[in-house]
C-alpha positions in Angstrom: 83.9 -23.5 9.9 84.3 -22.8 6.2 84.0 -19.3 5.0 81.4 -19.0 2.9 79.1 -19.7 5.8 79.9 -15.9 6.9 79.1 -12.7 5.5 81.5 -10.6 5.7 82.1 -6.8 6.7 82.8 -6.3 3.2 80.2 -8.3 2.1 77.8 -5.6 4.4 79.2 -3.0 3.1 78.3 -4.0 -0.8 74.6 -4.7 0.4 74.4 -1.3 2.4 76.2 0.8 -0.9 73.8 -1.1 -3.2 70.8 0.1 -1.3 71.9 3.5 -1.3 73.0 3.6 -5.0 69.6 2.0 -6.1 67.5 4.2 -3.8 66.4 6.2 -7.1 65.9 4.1 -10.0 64.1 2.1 -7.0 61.5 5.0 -7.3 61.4 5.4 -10.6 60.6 1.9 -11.3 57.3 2.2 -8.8 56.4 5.5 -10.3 56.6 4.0 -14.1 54.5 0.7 -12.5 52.1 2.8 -10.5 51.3 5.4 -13.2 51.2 3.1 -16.0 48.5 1.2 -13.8 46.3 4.3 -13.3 46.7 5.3 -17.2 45.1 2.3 -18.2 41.9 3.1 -16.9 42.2 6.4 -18.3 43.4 5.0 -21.8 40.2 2.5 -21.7 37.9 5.5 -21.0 40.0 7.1 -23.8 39.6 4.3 -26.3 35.7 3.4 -25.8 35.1 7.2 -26.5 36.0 6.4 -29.8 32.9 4.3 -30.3 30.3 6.4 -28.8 27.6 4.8 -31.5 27.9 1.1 -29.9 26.5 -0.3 -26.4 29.2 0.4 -23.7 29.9 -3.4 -23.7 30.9 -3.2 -27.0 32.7 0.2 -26.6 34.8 -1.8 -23.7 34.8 -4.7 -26.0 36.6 -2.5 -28.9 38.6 -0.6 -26.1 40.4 -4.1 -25.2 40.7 -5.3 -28.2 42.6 -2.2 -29.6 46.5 -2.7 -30.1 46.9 0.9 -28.6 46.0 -0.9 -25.4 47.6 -4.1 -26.0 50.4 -2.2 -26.4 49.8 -0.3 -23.4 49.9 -3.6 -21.6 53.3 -4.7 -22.9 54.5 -1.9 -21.9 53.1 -2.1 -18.2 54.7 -5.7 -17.7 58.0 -4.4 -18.4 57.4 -1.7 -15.9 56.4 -4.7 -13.5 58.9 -6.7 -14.3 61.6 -4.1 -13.8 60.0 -3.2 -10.5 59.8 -6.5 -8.8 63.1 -7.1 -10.4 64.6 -4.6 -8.3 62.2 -4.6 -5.1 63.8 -8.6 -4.9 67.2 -7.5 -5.4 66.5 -4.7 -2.7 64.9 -7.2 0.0 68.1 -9.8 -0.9 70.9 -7.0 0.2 68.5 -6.2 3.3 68.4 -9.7 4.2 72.4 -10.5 3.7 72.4 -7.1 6.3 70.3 -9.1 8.9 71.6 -12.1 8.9 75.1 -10.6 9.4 73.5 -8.4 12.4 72.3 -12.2 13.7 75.5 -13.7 13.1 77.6 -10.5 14.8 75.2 -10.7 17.8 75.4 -14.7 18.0 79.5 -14.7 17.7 79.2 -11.8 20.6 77.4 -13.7 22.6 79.9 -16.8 22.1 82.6 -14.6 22.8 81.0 -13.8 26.6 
């Protein structure tokens, strides 16, 4: 069989120090995601207050249309970006960890 159908011990072991070193920034990246998510309702409420005289269709009208929020926006597809980024990489390094618990067991299991 050629090698590159196995993963290796070593290859294992970079999946299993990856997880562990990423563990943080992992978190952070939700936090930034989740937060900036729940601040945009906030910053909406924020912006429309700034047109009190119009009809609250227009306040939310203005409120979207600002480049405070636009901004906002850019900023929270980075932060999604980044996070699914790094949740892919994460779910990647815990499959090549499976499939070399499947192929240990199966070679066992030859083995008897």
């Amino acid at each position: 069989m050629n090698n590159k159908q196995f993963i290796t011990e070593e290859d294992v072991s970079k999946a299993v120090d990856f997880l562990r070193d990423t563990a943080e920034n992992s978190a952070k990246y939700k936090a930034e995601r989740v937060y900036l998510d729940e601040y945009r309702k906030s910053l909406k409420a924020l912006l429309m207050k700034q047109h009190l005289d119009l009809p609250v269709s227009a306040q939310e009208r203005e409120a979207y249309a600002s480049p405070v929020y636009i901004q906002h926006l850019d900023s929270l597809k980075t932060a999604i970006e980044r996070d699914e980024k790094q949740r892919f990489l994460r779910v990647s390094a815990e499959a090549k960890i499976e499939a070399w618990r499947t192929m240990s067991s199966n070679i066992r299991s030859i083995k008897l």
